[in-house]
BATORLO-225568 format. One record per atom (N, C-alpha, C, O, CB): y, x, z; atom name. Coordinates in steps of 0.2 Angstrom, whole numbers, always signed. Glycine has a CB too. Layout:
// residues N
R, py, px, pz, pase
R, Y, X, Z, CA
...
//
This chain:
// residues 98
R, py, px, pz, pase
R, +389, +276, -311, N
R, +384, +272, -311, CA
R, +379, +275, -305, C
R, +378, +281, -304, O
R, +380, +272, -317, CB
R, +376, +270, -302, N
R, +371, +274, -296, CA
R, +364, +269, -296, C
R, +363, +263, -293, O
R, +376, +276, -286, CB
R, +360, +272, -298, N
R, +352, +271, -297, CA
R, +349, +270, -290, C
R, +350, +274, -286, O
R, +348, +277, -300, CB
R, +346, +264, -290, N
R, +345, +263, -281, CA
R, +338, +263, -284, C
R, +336, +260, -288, O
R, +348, +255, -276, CB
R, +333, +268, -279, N
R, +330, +268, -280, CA
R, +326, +265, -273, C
R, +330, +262, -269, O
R, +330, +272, -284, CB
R, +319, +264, -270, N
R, +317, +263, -264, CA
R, +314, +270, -263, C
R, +311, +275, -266, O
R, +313, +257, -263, CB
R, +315, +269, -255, N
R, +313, +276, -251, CA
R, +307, +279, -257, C
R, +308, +283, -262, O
R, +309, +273, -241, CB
R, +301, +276, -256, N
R, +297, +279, -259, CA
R, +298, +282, -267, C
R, +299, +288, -267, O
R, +293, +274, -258, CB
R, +298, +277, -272, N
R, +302, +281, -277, CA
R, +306, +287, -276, C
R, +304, +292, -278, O
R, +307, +277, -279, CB
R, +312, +285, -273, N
R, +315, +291, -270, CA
R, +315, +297, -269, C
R, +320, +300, -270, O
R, +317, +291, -268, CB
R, +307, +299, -265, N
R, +303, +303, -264, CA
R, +298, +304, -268, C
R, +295, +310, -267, O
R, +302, +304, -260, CB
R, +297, +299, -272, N
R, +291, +304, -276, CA
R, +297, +306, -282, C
R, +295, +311, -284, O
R, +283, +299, -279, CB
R, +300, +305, -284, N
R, +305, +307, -288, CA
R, +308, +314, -287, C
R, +310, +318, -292, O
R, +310, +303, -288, CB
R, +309, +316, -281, N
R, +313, +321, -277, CA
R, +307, +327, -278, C
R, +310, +332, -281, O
R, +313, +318, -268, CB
R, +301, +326, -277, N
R, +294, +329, -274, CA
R, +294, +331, -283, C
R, +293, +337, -285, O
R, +286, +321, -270, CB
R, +294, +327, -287, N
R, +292, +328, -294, CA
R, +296, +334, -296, C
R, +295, +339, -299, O
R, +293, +323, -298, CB
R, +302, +332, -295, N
R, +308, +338, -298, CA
R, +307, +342, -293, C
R, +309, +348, -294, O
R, +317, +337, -298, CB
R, +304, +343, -289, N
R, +304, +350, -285, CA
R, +298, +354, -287, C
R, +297, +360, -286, O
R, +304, +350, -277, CB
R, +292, +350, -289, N
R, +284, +354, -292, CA
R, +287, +357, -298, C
R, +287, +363, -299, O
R, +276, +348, -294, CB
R, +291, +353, -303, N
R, +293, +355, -309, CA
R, +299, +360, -309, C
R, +299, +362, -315, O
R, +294, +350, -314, CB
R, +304, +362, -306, N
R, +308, +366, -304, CA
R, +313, +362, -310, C
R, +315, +365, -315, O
R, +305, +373, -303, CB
R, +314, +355, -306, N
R, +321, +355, -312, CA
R, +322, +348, -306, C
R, +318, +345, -302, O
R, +320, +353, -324, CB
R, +331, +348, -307, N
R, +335, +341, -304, CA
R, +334, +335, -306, C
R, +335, +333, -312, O
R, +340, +341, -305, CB
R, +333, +330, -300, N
R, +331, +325, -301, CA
R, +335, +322, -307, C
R, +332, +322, -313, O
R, +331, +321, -295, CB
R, +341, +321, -307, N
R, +344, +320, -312, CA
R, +341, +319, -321, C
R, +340, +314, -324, O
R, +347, +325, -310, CB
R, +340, +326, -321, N
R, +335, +330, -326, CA
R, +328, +326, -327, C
R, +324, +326, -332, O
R, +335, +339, -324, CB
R, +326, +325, -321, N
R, +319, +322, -323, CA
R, +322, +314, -326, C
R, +321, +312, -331, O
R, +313, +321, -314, CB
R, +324, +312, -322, N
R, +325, +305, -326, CA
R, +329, +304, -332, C
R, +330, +298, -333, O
R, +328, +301, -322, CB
R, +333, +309, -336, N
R, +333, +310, -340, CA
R, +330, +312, -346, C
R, +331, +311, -352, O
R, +336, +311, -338, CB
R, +324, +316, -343, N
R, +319, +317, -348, CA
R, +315, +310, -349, C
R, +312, +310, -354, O
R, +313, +324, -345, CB
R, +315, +305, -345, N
R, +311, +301, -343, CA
R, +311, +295, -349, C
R, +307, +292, -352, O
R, +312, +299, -336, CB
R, +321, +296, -350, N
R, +323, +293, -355, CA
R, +322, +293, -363, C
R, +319, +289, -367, O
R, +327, +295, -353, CB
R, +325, +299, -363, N
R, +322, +302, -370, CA
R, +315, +302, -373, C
R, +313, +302, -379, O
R, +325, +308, -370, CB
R, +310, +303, -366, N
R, +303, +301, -368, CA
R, +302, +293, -371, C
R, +299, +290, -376, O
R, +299, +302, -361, CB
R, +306, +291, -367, N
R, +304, +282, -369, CA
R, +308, +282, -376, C
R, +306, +278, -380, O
R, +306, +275, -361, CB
R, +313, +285, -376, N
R, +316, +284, -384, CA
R, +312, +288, -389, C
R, +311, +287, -395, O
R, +325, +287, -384, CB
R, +310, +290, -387, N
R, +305, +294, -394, CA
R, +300, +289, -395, C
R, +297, +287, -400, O
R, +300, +303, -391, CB
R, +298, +287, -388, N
R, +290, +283, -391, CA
R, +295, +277, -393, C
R, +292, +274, -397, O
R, +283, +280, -385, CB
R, +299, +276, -393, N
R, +302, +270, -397, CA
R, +304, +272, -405, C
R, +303, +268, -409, O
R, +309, +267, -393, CB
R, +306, +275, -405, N
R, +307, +279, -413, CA
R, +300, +279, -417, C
R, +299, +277, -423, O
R, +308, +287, -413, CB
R, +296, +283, -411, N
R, +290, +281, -416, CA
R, +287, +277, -419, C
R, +285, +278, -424, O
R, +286, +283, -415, CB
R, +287, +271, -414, N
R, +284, +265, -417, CA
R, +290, +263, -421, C
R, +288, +260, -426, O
R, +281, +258, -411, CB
R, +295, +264, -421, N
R, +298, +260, -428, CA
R, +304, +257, -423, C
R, +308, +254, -426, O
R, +293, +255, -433, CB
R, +304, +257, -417, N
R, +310, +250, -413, CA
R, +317, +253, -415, C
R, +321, +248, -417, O
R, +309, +248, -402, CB
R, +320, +260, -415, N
R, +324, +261, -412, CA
R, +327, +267, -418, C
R, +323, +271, -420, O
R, +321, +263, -405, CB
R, +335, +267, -421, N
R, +336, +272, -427, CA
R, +336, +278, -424, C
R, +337, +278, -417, O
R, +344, +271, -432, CB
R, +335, +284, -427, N
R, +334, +290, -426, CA
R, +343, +292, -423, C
R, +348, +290, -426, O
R, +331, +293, -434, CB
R, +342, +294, -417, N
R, +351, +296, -413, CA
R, +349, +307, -411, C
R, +344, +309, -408, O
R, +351, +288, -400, CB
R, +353, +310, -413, N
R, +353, +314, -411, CA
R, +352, +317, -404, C
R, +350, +323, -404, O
R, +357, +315, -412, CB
R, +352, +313, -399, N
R, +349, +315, -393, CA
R, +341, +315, -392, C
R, +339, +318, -387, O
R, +351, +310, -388, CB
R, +339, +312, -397, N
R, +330, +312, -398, CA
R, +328, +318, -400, C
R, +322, +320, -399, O
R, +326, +307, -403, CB
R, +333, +323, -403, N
R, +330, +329, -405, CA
R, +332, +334, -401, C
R, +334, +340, -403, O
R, +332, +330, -412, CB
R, +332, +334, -395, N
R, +335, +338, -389, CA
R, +329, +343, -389, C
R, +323, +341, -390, O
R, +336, +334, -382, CB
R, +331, +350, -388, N
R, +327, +353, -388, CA
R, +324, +357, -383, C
R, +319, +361, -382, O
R, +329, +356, -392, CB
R, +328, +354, -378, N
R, +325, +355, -370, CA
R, +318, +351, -367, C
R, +314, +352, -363, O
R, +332, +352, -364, CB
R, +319, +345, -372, N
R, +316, +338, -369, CA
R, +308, +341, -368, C
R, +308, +346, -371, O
R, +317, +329, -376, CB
R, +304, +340, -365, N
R, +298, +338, -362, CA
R, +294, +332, -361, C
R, +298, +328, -358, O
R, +299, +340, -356, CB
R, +288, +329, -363, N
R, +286, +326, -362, CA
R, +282, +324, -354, C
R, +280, +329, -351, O
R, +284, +327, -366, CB
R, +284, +316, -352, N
R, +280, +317, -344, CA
R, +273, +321, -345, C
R, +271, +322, -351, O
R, +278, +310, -341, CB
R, +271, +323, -341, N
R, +262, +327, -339, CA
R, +258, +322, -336, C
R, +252, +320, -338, O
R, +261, +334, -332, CB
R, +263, +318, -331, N
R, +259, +314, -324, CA
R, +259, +307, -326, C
R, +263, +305, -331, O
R, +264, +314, -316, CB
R, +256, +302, -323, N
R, +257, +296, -322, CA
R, +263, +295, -319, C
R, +267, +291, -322, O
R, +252, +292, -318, CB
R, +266, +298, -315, N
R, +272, +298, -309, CA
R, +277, +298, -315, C
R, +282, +293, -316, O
R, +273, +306, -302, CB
R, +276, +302, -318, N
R, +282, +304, -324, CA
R, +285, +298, -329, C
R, +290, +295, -329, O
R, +278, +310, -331, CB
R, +279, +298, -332, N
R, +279, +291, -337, CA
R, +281, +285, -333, C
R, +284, +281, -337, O
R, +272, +290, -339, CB
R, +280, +283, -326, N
R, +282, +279, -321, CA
R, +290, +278, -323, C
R, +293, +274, -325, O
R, +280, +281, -313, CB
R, +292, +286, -321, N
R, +301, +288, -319, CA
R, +303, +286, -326, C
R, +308, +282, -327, O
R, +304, +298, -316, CB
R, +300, +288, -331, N
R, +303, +287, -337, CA
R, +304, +281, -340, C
R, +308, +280, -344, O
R, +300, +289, -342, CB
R, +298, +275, -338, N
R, +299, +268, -339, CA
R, +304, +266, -333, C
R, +308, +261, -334, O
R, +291, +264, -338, CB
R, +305, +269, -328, N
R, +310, +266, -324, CA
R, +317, +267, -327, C
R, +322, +264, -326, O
R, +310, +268, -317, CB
R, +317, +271, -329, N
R, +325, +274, -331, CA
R, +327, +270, -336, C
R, +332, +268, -337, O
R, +327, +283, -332, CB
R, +321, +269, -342, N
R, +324, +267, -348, CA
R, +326, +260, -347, C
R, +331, +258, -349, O
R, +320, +267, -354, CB
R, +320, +255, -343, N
R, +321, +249, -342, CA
R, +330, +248, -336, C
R, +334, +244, -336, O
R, +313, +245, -339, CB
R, +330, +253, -333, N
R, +337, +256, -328, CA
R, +344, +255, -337, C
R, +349, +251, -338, O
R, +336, +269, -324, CB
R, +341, +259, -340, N
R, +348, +262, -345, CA
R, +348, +254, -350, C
R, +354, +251, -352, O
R, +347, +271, -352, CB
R, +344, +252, -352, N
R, +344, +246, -355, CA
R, +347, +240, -354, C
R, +349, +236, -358, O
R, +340, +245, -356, CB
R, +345, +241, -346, N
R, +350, +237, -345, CA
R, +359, +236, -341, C
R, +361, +233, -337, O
R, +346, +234, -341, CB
R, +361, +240, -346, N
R, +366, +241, -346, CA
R, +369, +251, -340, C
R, +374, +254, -341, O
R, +369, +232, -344, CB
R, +364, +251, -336, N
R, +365, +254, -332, CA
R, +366, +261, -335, C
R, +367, +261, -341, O
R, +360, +253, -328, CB
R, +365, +267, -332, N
R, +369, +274, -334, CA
R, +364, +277, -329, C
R, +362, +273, -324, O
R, +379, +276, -333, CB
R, +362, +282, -329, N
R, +360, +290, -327, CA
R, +365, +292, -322, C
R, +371, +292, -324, O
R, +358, +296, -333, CB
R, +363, +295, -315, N
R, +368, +298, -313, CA
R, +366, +306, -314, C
R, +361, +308, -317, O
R, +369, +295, -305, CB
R, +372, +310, -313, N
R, +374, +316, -313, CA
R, +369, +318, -306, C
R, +368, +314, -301, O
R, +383, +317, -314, CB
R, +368, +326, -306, N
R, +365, +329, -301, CA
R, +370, +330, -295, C
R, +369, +330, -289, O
R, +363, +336, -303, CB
R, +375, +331, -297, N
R, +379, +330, -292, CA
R, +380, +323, -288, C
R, +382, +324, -282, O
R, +383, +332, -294, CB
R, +380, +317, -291, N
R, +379, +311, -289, CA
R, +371, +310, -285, C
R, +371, +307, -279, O
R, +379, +307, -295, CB
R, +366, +312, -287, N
R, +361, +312, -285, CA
R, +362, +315, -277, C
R, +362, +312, -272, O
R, +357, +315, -289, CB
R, +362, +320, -278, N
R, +363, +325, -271, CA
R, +368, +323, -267, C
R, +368, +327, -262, O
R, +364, +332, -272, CB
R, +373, +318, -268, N
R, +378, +317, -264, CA
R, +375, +306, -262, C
R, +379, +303, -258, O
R, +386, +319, -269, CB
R, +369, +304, -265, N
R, +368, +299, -263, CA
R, +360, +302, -258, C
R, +358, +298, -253, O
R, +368, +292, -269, CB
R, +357, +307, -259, N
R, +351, +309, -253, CA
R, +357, +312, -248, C
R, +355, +313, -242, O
R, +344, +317, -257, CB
R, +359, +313, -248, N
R, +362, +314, -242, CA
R, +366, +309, -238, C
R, +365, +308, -233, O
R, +366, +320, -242, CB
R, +371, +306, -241, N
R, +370, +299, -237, CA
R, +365, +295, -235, C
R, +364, +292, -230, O
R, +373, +293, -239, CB
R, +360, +296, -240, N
R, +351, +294, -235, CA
R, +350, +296, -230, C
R, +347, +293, -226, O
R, +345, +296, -238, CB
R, +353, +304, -229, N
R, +349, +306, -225, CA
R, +354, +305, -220, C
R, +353, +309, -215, O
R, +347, +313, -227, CB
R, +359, +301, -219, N
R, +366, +302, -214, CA
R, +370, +308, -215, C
R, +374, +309, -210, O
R, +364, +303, -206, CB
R, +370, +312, -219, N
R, +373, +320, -221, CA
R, +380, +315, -223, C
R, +379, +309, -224, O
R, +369, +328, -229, CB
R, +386, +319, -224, N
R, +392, +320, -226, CA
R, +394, +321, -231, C
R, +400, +322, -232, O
R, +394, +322, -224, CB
//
């Protein structure tokens, strides 16, 4: 699966995982499981073992909570999370790299 994001997105997403010292990847996956938790809580959504991740983090930023609404309304609609290695092999065809 691959996330298009626009330039901008793209870098502020980039910019975020590098203040927080984790892969974009990883941010938009935190972004996820944020938005499934608030869905649990209000009641939408059955309790799935991946909500109880013990790495998971809450966004901090507006920027965060943004990435997290993007990715769930991304996975909901049928779409998938790419891997860090996907990620880093579509910024560098951005960037013209090989």
């Amino acid at each position: 699966m691959n996330v298009m994001l626009d330039r901008t997105s793209e870098k502020e997403l980039l910019e975020l995982a590098r203040e927080i010292g984790k892969a974009p990847a990883e941010v938009l996956r935190e972004l996820v499981h944020e938005a499934a938790v608030s869905r649990k809580t209000n009641g939408n959504v059955k309790a799935a073992s991946a909500l109880t991740d013990p790495a998971y983090e809450p966004s901090r930023t507006e920027l965060g909570r943004k990435l997290r609404d993007l990715s769930r309304k991304h996975v909901e609609g049928g779409g998938k999370l790419l891997t860090v290695d996907e990620i880093n092999r579509e910024v560098a065809e951005n960037r013209g790299e090989r």
